[in-house]
ROTORLO-391985 format. One record per residue: residue in three letters; residue number from 1; y, x, z of N, C-alpha, C in turn. Coordinates in steps of 0.1 Angstrom, whole numbers, plus 2048, in hexadecimal, padded with zeros to 3 digits. Each point is the difference from the previous one (the first is absolute). Example, Ala and Ser with C-alpha at 12.3 -4.5 7.8 and 13.67 -1.06 7.14 Angstrom:
2
 rest  nr  nY  nX  nZ caY caX caZ  cY  cX  cZ
  Ala   1 7C7 884 84E 80C 7F7 800 80C 809 800
  Ser   2 80B 7FC 7F9 80B 809 800 80B 7F8 808
This chain:
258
 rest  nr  nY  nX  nZ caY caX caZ  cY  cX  cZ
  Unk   1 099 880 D11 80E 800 7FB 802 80A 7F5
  Unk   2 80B 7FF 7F6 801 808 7F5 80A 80E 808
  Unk   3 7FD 80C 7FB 802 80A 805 810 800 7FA
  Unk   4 809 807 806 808 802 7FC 807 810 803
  Unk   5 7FA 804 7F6 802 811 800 80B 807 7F6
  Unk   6 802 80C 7FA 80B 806 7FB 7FE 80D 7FB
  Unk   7 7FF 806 7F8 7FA 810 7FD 80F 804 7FB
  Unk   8 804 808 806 80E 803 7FC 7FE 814 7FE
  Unk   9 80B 806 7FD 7F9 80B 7FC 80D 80B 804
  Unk  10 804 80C 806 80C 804 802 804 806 7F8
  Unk  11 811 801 7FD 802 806 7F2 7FC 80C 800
  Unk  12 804 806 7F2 7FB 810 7FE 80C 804 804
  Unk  13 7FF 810 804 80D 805 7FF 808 804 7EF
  Unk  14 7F6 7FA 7F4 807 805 7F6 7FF 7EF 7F6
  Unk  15 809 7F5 80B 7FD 7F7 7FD 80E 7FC 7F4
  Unk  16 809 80B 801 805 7FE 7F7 7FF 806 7EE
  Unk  17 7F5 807 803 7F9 800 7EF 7F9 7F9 7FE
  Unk  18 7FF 7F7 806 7FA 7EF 7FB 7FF 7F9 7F0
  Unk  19 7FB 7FE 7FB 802 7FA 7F3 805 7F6 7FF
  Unk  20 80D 800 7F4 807 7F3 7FE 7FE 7FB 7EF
  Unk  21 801 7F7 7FE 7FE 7FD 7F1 808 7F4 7FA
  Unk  22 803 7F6 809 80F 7F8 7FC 80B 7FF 802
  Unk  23 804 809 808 809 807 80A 807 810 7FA
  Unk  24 80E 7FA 802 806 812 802 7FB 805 80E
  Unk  25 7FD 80B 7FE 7FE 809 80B 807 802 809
  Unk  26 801 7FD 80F 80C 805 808 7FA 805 80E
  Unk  27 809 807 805 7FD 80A 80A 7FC 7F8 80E
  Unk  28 7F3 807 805 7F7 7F9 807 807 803 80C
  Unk  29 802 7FE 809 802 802 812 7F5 7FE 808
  Unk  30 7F6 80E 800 7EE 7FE 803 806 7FA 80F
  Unk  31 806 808 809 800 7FB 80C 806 7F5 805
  Unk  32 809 7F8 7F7 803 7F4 802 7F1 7F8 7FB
  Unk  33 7FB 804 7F6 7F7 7F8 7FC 7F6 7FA 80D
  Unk  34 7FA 810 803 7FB 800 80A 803 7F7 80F
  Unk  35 812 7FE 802 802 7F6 80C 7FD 7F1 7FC
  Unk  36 801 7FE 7EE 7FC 7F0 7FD 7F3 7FE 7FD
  Unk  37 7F7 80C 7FF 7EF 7FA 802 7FC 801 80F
  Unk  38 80A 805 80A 7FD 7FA 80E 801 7F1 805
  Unk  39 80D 800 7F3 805 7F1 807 7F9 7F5 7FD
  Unk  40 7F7 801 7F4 7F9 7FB 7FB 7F5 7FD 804
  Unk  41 7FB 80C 7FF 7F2 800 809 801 7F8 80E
  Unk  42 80F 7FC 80B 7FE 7FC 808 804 7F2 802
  Unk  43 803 7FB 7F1 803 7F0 7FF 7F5 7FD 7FC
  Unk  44 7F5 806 7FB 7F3 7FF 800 7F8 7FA 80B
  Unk  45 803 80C 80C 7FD 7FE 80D 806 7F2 80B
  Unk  46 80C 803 7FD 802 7F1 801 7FE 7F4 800
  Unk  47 7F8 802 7F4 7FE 7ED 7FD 7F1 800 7FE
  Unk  48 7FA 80A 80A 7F4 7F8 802 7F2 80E 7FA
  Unk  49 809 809 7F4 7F3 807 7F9 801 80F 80A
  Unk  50 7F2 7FF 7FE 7F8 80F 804 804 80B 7F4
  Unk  51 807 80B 803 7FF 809 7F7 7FA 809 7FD
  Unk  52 7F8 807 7F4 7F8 809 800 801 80A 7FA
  Unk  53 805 80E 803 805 80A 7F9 7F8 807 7FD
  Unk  54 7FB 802 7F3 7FB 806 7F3 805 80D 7FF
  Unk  55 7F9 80A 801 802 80D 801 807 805 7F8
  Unk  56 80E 804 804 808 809 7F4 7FE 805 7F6
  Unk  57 805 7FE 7F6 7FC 80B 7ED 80E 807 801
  Unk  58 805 80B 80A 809 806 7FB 809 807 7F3
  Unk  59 7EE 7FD 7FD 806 808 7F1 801 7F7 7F4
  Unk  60 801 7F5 805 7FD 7F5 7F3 80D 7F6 805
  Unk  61 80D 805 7F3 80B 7F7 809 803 7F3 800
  Unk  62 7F9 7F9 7F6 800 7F0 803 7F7 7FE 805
  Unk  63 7F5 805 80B 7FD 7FD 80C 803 7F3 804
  Unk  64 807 7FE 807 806 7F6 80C 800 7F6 7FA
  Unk  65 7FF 7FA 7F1 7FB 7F6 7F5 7F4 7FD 806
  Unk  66 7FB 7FE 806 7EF 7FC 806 7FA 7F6 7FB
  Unk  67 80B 7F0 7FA 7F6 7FC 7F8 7F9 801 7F4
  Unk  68 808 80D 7F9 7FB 801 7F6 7F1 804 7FF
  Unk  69 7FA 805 80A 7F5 804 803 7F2 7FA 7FE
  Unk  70 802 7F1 805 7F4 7FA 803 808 7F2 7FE
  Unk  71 7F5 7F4 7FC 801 7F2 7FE 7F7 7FE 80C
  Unk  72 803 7F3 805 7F5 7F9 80D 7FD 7F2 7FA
  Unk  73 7F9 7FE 801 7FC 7F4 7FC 7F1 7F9 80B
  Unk  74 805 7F7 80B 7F6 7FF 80A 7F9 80C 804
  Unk  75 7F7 807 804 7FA 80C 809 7FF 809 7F8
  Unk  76 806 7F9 7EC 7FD 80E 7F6 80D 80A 802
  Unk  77 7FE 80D 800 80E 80A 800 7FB 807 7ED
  Unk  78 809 7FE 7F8 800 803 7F0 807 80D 800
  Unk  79 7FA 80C 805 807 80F 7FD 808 7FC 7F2
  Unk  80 80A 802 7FE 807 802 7EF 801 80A 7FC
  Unk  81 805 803 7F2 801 80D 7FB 80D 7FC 7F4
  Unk  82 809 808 809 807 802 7F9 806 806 7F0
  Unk  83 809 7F8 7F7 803 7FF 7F1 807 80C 805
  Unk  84 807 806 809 804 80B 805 7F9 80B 802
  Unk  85 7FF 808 7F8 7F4 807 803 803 810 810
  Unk  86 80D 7FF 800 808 808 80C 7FC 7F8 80F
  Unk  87 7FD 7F4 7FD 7FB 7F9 80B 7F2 7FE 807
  Unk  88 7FA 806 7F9 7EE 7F9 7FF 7FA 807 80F
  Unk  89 807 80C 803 7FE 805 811 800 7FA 809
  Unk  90 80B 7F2 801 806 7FA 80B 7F4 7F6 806
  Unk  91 7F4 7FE 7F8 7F8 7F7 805 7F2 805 80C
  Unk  92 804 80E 7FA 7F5 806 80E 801 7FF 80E
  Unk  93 80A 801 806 803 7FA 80D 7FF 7F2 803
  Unk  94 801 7F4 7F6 801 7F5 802 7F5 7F8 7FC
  Unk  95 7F6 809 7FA 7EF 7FC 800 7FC 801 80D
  Unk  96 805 809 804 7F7 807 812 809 7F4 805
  Unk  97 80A 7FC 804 809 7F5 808 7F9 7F4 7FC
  Unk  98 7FC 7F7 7F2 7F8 7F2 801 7F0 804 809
  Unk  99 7FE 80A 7F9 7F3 800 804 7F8 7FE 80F
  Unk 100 80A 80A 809 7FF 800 80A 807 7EF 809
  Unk 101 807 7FE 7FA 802 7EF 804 7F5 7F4 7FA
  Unk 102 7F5 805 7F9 7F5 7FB 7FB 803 7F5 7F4
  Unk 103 80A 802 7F8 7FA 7FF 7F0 7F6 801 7FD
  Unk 104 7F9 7F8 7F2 7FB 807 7F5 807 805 7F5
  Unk 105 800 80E 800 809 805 7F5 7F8 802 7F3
  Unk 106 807 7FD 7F8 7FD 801 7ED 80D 80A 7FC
  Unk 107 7FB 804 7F5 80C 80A 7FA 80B 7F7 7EE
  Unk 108 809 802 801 7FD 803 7ED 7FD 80C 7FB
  Unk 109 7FA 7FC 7F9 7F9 80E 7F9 808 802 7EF
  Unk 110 7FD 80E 7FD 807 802 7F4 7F3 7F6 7F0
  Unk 111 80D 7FF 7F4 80F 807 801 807 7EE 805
  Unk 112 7F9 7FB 80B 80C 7FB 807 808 802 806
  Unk 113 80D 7F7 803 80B 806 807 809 7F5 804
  Unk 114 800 802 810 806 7F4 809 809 805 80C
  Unk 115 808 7FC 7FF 80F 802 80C 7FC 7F3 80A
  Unk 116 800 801 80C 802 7F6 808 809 7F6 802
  Unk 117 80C 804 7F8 810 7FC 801 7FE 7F2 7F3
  Unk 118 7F8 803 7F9 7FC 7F5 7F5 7F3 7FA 803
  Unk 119 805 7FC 808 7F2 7F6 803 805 7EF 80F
  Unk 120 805 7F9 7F9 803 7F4 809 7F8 7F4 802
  Unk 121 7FD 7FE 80C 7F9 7F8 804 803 7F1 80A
  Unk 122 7FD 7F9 7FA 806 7F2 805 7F4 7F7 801
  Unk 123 7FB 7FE 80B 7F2 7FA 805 7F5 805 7F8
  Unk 124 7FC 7FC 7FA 7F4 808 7F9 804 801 7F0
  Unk 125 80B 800 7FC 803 805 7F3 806 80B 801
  Unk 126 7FA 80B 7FA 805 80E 7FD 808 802 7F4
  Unk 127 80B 804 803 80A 803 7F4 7FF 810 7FD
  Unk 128 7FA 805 7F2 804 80C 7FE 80C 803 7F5
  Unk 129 806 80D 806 808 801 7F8 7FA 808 7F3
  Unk 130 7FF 7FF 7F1 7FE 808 7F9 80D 805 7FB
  Unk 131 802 80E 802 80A 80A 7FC 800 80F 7FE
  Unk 132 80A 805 808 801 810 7FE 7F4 809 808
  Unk 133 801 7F5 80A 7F2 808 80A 7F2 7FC 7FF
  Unk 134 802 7F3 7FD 7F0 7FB 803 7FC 7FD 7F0
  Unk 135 7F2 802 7F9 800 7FF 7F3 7F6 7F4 7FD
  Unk 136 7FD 7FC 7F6 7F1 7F0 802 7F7 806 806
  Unk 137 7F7 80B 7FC 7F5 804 80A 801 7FE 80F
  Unk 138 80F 802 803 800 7FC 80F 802 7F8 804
  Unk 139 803 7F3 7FB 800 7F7 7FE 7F7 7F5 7FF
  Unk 140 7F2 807 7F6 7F5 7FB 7FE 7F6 802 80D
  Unk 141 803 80C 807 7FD 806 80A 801 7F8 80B
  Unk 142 80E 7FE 805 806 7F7 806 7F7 7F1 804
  Unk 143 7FD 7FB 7F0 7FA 7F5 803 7F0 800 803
  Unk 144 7FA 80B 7FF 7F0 803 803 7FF 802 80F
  Unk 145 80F 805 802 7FA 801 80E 801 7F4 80A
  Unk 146 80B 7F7 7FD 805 7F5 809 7FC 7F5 7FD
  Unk 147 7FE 7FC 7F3 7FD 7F3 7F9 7F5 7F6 806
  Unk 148 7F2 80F 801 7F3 7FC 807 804 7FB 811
  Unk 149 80B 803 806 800 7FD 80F 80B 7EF 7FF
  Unk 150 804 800 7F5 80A 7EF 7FF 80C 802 7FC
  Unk 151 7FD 809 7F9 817 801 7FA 7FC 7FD 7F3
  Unk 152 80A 7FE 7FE 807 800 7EF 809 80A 801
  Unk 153 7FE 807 7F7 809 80D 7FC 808 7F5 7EF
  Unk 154 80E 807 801 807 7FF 7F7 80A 808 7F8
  Unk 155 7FA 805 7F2 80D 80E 7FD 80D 7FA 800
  Unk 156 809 808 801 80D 7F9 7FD 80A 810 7FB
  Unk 157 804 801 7F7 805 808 7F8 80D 806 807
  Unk 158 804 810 804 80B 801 807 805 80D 7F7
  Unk 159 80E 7FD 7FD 807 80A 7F5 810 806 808
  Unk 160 801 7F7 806 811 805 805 802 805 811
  Unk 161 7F3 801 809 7FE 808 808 7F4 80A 800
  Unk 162 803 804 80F 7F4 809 802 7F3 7F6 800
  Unk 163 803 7F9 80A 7F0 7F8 806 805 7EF 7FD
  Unk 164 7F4 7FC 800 7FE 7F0 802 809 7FE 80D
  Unk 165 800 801 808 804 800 80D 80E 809 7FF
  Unk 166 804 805 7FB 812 805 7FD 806 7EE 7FF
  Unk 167 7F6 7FA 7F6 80A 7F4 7F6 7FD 7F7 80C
  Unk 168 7F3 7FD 804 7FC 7F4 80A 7F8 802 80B
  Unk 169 802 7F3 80B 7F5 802 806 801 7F0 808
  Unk 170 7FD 7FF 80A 7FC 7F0 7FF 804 7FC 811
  Unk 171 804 7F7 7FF 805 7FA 80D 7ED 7F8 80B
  Unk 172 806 7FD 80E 7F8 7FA 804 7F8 7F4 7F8
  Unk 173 803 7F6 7FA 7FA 7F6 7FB 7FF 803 7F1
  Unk 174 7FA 80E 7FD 800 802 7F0 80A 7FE 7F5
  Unk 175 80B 7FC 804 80D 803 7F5 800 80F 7FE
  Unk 176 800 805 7F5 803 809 7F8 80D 807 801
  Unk 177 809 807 804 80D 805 801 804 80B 7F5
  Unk 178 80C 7FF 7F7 804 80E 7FA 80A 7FB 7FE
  Unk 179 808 809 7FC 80D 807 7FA 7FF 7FC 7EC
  Unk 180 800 7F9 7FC 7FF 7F9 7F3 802 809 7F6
  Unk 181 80B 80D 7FE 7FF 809 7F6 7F9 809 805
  Unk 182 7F3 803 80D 7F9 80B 7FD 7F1 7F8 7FD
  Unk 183 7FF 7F3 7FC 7F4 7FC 800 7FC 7F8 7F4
  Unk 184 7F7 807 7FB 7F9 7FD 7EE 7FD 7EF 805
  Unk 185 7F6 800 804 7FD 7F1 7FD 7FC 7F6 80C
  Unk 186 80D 7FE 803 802 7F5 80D 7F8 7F3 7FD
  Unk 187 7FF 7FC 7F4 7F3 7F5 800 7F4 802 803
  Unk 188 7F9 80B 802 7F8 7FF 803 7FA 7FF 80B
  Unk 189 80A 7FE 807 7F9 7F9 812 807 7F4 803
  Unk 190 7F9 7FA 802 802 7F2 806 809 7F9 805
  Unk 191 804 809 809 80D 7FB 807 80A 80C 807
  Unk 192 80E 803 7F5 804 80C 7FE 811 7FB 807
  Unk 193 806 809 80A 80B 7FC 800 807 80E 7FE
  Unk 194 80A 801 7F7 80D 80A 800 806 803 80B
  Unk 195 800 80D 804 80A 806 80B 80D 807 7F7
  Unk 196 80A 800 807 80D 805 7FE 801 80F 7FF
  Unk 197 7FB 809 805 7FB 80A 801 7F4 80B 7FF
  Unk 198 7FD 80B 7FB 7F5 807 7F8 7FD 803 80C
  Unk 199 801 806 80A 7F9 802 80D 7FF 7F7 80A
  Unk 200 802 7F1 7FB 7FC 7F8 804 7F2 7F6 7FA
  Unk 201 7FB 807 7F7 7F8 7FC 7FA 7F0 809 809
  Unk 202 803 805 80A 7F5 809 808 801 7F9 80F
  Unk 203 7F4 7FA 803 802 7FA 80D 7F0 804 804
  Unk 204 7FC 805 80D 7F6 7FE 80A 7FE 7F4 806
  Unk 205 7F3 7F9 804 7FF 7F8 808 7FC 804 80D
  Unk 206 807 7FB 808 7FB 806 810 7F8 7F6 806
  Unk 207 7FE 7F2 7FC 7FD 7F6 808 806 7F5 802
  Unk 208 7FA 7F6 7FE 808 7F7 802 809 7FC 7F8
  Unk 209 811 7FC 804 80E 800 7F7 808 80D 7FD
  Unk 210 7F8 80C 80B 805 80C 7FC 802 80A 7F9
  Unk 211 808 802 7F5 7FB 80E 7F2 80B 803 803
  Unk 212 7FA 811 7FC 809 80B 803 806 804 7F1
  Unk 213 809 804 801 80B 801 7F1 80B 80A 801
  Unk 214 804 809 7F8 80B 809 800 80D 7FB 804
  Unk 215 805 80C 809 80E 7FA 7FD 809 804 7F7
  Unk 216 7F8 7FE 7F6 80D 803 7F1 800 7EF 7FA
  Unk 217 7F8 7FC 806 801 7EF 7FC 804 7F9 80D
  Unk 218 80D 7FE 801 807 7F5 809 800 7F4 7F9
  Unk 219 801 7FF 7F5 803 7F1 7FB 7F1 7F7 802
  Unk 220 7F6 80A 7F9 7F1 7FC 805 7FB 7FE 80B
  Unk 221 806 804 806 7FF 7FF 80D 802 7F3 806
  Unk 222 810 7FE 7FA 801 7F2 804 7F7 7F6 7FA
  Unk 223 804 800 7F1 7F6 7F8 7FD 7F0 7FD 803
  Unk 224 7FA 80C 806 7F4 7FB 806 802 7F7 80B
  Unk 225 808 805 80C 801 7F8 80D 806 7F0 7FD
  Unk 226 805 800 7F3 806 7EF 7FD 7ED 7FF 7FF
  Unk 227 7FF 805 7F9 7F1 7F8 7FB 7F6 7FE 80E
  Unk 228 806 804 80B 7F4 7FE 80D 7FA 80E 804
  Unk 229 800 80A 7F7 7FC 80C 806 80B 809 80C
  Unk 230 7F7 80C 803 806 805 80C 7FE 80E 7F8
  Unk 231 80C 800 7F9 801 813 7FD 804 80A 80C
  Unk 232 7F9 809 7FE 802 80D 807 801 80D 7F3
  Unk 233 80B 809 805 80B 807 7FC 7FA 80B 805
  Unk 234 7FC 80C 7EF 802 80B 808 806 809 7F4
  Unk 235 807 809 805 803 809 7F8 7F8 80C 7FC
  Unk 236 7FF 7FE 7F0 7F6 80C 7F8 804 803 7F3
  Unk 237 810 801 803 807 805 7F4 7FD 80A 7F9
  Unk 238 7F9 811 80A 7FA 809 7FB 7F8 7FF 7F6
  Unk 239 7F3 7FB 806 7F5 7FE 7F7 803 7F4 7F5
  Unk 240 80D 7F9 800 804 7F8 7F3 801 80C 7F6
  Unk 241 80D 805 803 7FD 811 7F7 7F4 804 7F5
  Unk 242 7F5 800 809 7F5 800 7FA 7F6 7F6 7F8
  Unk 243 809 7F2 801 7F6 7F5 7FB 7F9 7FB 809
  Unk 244 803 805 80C 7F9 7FA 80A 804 7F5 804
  Unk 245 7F6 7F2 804 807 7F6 806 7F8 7FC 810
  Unk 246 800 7FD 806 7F8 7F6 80E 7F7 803 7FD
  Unk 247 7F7 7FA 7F7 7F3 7FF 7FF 7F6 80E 7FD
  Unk 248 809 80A 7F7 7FC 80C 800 7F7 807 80C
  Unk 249 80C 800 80C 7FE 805 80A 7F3 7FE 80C
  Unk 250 7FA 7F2 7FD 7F2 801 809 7F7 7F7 7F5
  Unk 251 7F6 7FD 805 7F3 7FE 7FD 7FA 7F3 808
  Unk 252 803 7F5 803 802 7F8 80A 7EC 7FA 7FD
  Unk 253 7F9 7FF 809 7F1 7FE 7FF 7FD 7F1 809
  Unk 254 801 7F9 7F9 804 7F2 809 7EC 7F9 806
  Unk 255 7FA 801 7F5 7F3 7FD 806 7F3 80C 801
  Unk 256 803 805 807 7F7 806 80E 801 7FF 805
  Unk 257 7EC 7FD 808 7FF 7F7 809 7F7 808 807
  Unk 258 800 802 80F 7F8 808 80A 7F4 7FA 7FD
């Protein structure tokens, strides 16, 4: 059976010098932050995933961003390297975390440069985002590593957020989800539907009809459950502050296999 695991990471205590880049800056509440990556982590638990906590970078305050770390692609774990160069520390704890769940881990290497947060995946097509963080080498990178195992990688140009995955991310049956003024080029996937809302444009799949989504999107909300899905609600207003959405927060490893 396909594994259903979770690399999640605890905030820093200096999670509010975090970096922001599309965003006014506003004042963090670490310890509330801190009660909504419990809650999170335990709707996780909930519906089914194992969680796996990735040894703290106290000193590295977008930390708790854990996908930015690494891409998975079947048993491959893709260490990234961050266009952030304040960031590039956060992956040493989370090389020791795939490895020991038995990955094969690959790196990008310089002068590549790859966020985890721009990189979407919808059955075997990989969507990269080319932007502020990730540059073509990583990109070209990207596709050396995954191509050879059965993906198609795809650039797709991102100018008005942080990450590919700020603007989109994709429902159970591969529809495409965003918020239409944060996303460059909605033709380019297949089958793209508009949400009403910018933080509704970030959904998890848990399984099944189940994806997980902020509660700063009620309307999306609904409109997923017209559409047959079963949203689940959590609040991560904090780490919005920071650009953070759902998917930031874990690393979800769906095929490993004992």
């Amino acid at each position: 059976m396909p594994s259903k695991k979770a690399l999640i990471r605890r905030p820093s205590p200096r999670l509010a010098e975090g970096l922001v880049t599309h965003v006014e800056r506003e004042k963090v509440d670490v310890e509330l932050a801190l009660e909504q990556w419990e809650a999170y982590a335990e709707a996780l638990r909930a519906h089914g995933w194992e969680t796996v906590e990735v040894d703290p970078a106290d000193d590295c305050p977008d930390s708790v961003f854990v996908e930015d770390t690494v891409v998975m692609y079947k048993n491959v774990a893709l260490i990234a390297r961050s266009g952030a160069e304040s960031r590039r520390d956060e992956t040493l704890g989370v090389e020791e975390a795939v490895a020991r769940l038995g990955c094969s881990v690959n790196w990008i290497w310089e002068p590549g440069t790859l966020d985890g947060g721009d990189v979407l995946k919808v059955g075997d097509t990989i969507y990269v985002g080319r932007g502020g963080r990730t540059n073509a080498v990583g990109v070209q990178q990207v596709r050396a590593a995954f191509e050879p195992l059965g993906a198609r990688v795809v650039a797709v140009p991102v100018s008005k957020v942080l990450h590919l995955k700020s603007a989109v991310t994709a429902l159970p049956d591969g529809t495409v989800i965003g918020h239409i003024p944060k996303v460059d080029r909605p033709s380019l996937f297949p089958r793209f539907l508009s949400v009403p809302e910018e933080a509704g444009s970030h959904v998890v799949l848990l399984g099944g009809p189940k994806v997980l989504l902020s509660a700063a999107a009620p309307q999306t909300a609904d409109l997923l459950a017209d559409l047959g899905h079963e949203p689940v609600v959590v609040d991560i207003g904090e780490f919005e502050k920071l650009e953070g959405c759902v998917t930031c927060l874990s690393v979800r490893l769906r095929e490993l296999y004992a």
